[in-house]
C-alpha positions as CSV (number, residue, x, y, z in Angstrom):
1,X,-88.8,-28.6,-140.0
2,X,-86.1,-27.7,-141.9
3,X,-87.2,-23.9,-142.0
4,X,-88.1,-23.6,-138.2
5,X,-84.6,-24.9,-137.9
6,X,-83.2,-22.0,-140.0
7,X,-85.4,-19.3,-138.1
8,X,-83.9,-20.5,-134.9
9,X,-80.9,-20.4,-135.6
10,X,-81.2,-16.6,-137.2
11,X,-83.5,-16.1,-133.8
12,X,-80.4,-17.3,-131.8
13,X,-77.6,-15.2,-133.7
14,X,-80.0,-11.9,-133.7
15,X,-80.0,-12.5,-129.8
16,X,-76.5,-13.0,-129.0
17,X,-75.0,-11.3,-126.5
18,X,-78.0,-12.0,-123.8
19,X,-80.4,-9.5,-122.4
20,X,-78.1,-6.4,-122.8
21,X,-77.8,-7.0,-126.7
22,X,-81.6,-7.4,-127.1
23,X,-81.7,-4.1,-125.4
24,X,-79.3,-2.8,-127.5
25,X,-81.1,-3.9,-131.0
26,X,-84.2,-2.8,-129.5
27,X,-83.4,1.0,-128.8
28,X,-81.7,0.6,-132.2
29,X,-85.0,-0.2,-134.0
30,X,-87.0,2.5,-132.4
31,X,-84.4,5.2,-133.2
32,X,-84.1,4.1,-136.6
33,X,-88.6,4.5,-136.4
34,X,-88.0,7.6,-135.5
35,X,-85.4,9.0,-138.0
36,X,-87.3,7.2,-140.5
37,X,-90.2,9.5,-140.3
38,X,-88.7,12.5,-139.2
39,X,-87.0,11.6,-143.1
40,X,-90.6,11.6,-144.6
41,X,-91.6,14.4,-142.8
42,X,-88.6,16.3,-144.5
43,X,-90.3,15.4,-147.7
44,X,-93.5,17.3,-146.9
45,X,-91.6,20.7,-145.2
46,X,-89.7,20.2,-148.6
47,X,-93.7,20.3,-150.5
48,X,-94.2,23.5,-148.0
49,X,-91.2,25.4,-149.8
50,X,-89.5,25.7,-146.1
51,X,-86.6,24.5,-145.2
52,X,-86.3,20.8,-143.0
53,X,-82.5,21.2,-141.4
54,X,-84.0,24.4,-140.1
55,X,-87.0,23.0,-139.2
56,X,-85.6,20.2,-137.8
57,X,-83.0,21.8,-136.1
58,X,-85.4,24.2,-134.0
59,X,-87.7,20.9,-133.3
60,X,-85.1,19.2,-131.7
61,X,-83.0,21.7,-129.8
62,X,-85.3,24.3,-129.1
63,X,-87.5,22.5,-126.1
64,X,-84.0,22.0,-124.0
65,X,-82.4,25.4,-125.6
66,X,-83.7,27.4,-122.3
67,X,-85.4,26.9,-119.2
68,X,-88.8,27.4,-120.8
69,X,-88.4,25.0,-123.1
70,X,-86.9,22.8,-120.5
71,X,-90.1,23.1,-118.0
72,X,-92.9,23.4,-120.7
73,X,-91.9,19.7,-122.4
74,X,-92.1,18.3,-118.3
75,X,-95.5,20.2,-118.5
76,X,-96.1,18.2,-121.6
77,X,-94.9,14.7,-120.6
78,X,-96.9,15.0,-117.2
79,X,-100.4,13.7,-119.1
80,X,-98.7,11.8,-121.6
81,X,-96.9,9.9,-119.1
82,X,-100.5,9.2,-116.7
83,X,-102.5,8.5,-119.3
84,X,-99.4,6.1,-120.7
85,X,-99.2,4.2,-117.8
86,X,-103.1,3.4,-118.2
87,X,-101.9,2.5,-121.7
88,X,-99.8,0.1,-120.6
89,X,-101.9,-1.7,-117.9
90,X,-104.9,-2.1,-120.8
91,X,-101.9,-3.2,-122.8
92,X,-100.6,-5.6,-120.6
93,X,-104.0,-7.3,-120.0
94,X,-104.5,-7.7,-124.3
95,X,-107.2,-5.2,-124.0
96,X,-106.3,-1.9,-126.7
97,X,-107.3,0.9,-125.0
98,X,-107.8,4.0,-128.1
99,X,-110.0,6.1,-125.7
100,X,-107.4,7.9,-123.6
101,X,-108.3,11.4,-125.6
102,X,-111.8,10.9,-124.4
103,X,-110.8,9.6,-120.8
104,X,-108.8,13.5,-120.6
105,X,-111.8,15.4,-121.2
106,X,-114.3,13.1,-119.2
107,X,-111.8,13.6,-115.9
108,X,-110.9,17.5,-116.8
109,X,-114.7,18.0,-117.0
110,X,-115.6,16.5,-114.0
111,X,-112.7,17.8,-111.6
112,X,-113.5,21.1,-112.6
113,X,-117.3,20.9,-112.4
114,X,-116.8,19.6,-108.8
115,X,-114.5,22.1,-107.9
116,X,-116.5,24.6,-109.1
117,X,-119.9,23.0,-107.4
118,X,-118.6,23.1,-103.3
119,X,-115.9,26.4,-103.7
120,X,-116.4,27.1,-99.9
121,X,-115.2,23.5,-98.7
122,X,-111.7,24.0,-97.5
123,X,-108.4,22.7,-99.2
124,X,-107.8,19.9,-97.4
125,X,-111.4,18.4,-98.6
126,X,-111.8,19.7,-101.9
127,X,-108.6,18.9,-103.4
128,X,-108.7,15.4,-102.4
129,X,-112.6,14.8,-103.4
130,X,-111.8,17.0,-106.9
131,X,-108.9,14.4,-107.8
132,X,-110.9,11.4,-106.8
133,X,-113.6,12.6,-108.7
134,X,-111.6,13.1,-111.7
135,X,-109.9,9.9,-111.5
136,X,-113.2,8.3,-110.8
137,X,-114.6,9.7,-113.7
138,X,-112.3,8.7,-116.4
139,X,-112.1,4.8,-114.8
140,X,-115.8,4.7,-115.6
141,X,-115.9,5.5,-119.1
142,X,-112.8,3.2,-119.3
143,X,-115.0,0.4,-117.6
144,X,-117.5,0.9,-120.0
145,X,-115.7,0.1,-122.8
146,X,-113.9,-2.8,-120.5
147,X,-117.0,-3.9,-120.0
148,X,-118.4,-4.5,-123.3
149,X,-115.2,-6.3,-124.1
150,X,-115.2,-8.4,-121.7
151,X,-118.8,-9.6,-121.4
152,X,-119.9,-9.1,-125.4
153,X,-117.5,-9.4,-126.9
154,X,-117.0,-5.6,-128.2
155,X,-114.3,-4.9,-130.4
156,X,-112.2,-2.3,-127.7
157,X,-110.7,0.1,-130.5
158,X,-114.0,0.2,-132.0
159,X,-115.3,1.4,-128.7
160,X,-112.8,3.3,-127.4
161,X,-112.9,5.2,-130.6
162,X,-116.7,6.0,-130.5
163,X,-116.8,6.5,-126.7
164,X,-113.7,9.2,-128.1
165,X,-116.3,11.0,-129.8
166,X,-119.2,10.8,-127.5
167,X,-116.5,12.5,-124.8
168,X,-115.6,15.2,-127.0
169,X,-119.1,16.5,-127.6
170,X,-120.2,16.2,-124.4
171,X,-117.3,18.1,-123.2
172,X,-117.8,21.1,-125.7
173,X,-121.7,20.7,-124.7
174,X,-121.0,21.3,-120.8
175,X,-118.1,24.1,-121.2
176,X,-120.0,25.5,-123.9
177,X,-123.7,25.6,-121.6
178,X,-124.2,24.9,-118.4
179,X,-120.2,25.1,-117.0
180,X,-119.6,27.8,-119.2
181,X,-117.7,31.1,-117.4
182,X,-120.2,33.6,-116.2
183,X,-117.7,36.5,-117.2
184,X,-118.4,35.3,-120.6
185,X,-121.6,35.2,-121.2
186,X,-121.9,39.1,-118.9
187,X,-119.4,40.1,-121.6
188,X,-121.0,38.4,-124.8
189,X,-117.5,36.9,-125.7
190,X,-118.8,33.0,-124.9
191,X,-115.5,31.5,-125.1
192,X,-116.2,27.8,-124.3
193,X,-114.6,27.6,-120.7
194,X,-115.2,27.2,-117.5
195,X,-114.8,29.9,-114.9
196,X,-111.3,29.5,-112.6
197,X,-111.6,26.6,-110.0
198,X,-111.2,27.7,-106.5
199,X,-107.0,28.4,-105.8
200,X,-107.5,26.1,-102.9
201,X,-106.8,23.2,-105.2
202,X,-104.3,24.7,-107.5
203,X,-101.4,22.7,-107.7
204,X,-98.5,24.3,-106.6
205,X,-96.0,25.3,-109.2
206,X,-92.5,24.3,-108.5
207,X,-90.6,27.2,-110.4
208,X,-91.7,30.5,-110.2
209,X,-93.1,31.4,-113.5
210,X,-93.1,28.7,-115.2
211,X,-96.2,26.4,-115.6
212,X,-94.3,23.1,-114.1
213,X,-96.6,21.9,-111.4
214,X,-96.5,19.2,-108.8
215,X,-98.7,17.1,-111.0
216,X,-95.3,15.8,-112.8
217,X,-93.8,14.2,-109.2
218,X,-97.1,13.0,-109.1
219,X,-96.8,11.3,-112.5
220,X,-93.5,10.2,-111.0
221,X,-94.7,8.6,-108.4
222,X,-97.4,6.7,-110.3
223,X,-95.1,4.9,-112.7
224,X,-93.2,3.6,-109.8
225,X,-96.6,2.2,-107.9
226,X,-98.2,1.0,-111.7
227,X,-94.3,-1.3,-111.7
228,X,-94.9,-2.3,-108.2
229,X,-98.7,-3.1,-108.9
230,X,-97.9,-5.2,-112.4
231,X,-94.8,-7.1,-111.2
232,X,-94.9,-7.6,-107.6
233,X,-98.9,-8.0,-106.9
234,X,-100.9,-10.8,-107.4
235,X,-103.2,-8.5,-109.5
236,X,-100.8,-7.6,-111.5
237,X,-99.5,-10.5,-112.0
238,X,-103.4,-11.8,-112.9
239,X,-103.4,-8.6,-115.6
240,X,-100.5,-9.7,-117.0
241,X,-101.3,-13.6,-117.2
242,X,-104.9,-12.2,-119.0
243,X,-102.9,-10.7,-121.6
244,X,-100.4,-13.7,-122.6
245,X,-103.2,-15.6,-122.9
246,X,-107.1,-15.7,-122.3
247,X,-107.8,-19.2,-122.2
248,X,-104.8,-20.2,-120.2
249,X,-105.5,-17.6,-117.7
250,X,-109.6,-18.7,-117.8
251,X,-108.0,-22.5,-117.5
252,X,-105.8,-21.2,-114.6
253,X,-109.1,-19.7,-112.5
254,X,-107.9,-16.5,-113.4
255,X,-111.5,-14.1,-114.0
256,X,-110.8,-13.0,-117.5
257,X,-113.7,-10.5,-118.1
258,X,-112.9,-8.8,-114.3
259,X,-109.5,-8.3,-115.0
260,X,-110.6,-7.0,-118.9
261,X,-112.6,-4.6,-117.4
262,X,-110.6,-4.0,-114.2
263,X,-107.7,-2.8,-116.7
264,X,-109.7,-0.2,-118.4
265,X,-110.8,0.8,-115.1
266,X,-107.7,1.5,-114.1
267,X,-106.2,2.8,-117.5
268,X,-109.4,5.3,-117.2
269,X,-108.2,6.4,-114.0
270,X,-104.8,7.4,-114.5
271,X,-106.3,9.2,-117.9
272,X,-108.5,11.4,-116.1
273,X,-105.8,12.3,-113.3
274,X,-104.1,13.9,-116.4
275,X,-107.1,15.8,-117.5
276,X,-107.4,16.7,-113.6
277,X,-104.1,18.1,-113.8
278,X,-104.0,19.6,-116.7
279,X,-107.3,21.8,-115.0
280,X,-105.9,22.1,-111.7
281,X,-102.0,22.5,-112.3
282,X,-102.0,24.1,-116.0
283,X,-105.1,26.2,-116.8
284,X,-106.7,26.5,-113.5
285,X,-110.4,26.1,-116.0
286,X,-111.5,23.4,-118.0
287,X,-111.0,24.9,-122.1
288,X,-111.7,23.8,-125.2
289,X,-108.5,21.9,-126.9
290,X,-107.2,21.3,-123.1
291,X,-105.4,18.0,-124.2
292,X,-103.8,18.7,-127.6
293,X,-103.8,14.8,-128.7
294,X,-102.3,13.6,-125.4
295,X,-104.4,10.7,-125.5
296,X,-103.0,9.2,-128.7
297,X,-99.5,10.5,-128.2
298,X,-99.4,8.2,-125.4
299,X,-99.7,4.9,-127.1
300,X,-97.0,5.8,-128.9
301,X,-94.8,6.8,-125.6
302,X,-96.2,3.2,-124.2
303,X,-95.4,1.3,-127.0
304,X,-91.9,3.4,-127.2
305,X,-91.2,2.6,-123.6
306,X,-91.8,-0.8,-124.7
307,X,-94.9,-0.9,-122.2
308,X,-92.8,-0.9,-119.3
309,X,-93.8,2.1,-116.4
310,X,-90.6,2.7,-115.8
311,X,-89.4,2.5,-119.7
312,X,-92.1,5.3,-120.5
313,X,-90.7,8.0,-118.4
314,X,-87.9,8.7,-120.3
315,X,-90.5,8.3,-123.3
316,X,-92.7,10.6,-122.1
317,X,-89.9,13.4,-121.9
318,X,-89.0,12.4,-125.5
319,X,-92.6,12.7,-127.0
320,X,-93.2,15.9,-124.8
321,X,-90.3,17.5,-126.3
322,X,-90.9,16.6,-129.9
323,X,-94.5,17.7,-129.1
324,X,-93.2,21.1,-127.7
325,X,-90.3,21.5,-130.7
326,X,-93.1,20.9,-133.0
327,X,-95.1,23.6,-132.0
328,X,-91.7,25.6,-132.0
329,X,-90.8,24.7,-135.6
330,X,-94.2,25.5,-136.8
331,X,-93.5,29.8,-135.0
332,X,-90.2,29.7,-136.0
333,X,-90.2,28.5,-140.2
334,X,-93.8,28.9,-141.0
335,X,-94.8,25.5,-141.5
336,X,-98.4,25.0,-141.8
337,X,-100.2,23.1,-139.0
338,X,-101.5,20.4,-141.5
339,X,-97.9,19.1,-141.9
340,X,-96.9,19.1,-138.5
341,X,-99.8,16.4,-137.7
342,X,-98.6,14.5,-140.7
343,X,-95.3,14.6,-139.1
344,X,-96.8,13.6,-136.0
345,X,-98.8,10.7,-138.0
346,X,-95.8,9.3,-139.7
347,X,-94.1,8.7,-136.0
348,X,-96.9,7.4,-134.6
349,X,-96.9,5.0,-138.1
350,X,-93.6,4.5,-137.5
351,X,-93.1,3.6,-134.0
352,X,-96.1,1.1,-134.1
353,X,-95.0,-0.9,-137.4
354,X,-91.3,-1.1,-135.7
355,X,-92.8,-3.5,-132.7
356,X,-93.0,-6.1,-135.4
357,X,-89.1,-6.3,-135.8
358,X,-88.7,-6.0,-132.0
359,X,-90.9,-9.3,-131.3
360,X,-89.9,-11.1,-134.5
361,X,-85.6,-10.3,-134.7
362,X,-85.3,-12.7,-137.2
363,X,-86.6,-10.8,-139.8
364,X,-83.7,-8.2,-139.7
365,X,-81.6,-11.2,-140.5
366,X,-84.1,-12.8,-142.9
367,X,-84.0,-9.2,-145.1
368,X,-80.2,-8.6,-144.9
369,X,-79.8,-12.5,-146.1
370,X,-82.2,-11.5,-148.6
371,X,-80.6,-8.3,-150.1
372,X,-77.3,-9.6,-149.8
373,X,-78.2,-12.2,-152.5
374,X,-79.9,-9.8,-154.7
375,X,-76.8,-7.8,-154.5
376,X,-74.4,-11.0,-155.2
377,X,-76.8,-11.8,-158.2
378,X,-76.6,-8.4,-159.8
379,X,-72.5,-8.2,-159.4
């Protein structure tokens, strides 16, 4: 009794100053996530014989250094933020969604492959069905996965993961055989690609020359309705209630196994509309590599937007950027691509372990009580 009464107290002093200073210590402990890796990540350019300010300094600056930069890390936060927003409602309703990589490629594959099977229906049909399609896609091998979950029992990462896996390969099967560009196999090249999906469902690009397409106002748009769906709907609300607690919700009427699978429906969804805009608004074709880790870069732009769909916009634009500098660091001082993705790792490591400070404040206390006796002791 003694000791609750202690944490509750630490609990209560961590939390003064109300909501705003929560908020406060919050961004403070993701930031110092962040440093704290891009400080072991300094260790391994170090290993690489290259130099980490310089490295550093081009990772950070160069993304928003010109208007390239600028408009290629909005290209990059367009998927990271839809497939983060599916993140968050799987989140939200205690399911762990892992499979958004595989939920990419299942959408990209199918958008294009409808696009590519009716290219003499006009615009106004065929970019409508080719996003539905794509959307559809992805929600359904999200539901499978929701499924399981819900009605077996499944362990989600475990499946998400596999169901990863199966995505990939079936991808590189169908862009590599029956989808693959004509041109390429007249030529003997066999790139694994599809050919160019009609222009008539091109989204439009919103600076000339750069690769910044309507699909980020779309993305926009999204994480306002995903806020208004999760806190002003009774669904949402139902999602939500699901993911504080199963057996409360179940004790409530609430159907636990729908909403588990309804989630990763949903979370599917929004996944595969960033694979379908990655085809139709970036590459015009589906490719081989089209989503460059987006998948699991976007737990890690949920979790840093503190699962919020308004919270992971500015996220989004963070992780696209350091996504973008990355690439940018690795031109500019030679690093090899091995210790970019451990860079990339250690955020992800990072940023995940950091939650546990964020839900449990007292700890920060609890440690600094901690080392300030040591430090008394050895004086």
């Amino acid at each position: 009794e003694r000791r609750r009464s202690a944490g509750e107290n630490r609990r209560r002093a961590f939390c003064v100053g109300g909501r705003d200073g929560l908020k406060g210590r919050t961004f403070f402990v993701l930031l110092t996530a962040l440093v704290g890796a891009l400080v072991i990540g300094a260790i391994f350019i170090l290993l690489a014989k290259s130099d980490p300010i310089r490295a550093y300094q081009v990772m950070l600056t160069g993304p928003f250094s010109s208007s390239f930069g600028i408009t290629e890390t909005l290209v990059r936060t367009t998927p990271l933020l839809l497939t983060g927003l599916g993140i968050i409602i799987s989140f939200r309703c205690g399911v762990l969604n892992i499979g958004g990589e595989g939920q990419i490629l299942v959408g990209a594959i199918a958008s294009a492959g409808v696009a590519l099977a009716f290219p003499n229906l006009p615009g106004l049909l065929l970019f409508p069905l080719v996003l539905i399609s794509g959307g559809l896609a992805g929600g359904i091998w999200g539901a499978i996965a929701g499924v399981l979950k819900a009605r077996l029992n499944v362990n989600e990462i475990l499946s998400t993961v596999m169901l990863n896996q199966i995505a990939a390969q079936l991808y590189l099967l169908l862009i590599r055989g029956v989808l693959i560009d004509p041109q390429e196999v007249a030529y003997g090249t066999g790139v694994p690609q599809t050919a160019l999906v009609p222009d008539v469902v091109w989204l439009t690009r919103l600076i000339p020359g750069a690769r910044l397409n309507t699909g980020f106002i779309l993305a926009i748009v999204l994480a306002i309705l995903v806020y208004y769906l999760l806190m002003h709907t009774t669904i949402g609300c139902r999602l939500r209630a699901v993911g504080a607690g199963p057996a409360a919700a179940q004790y409530a009427g609430i159907n636990v196994p729908f909403y588990m699978a309804l989630s990763m429906f949903l979370a599917g969804g929004l996944a595969g509309l960033a694979g379908t805009v990655e085809v139709l608004g970036v590459h015009h074709r589906a490719l081989e590599d089209i989503s460059a880790g987006y998948g699991f870069s976007a737990i890690v732009a949920a979790l840093f937007g503190r699962l919020h769909p308004i919270g992971i916009i500015p996220a989004s634009i963070l992780f696209g950027s350091l996504i973008l500098g990355a690439d940018m660091m690795q031109r500019a001082v030679s690093i090899p691509a091995a210790i970019v993705m451990v860079i990339q790792g250690f955020v992800i490591l990072f940023v995940v372990a950091s939650d546990v400070f964020i839900r449990r404040p007292e700890l920060l206390s609890e440690w600094k009580a901690k080392w300030g006796r040591r430090s008394g002791e050895v004086s």
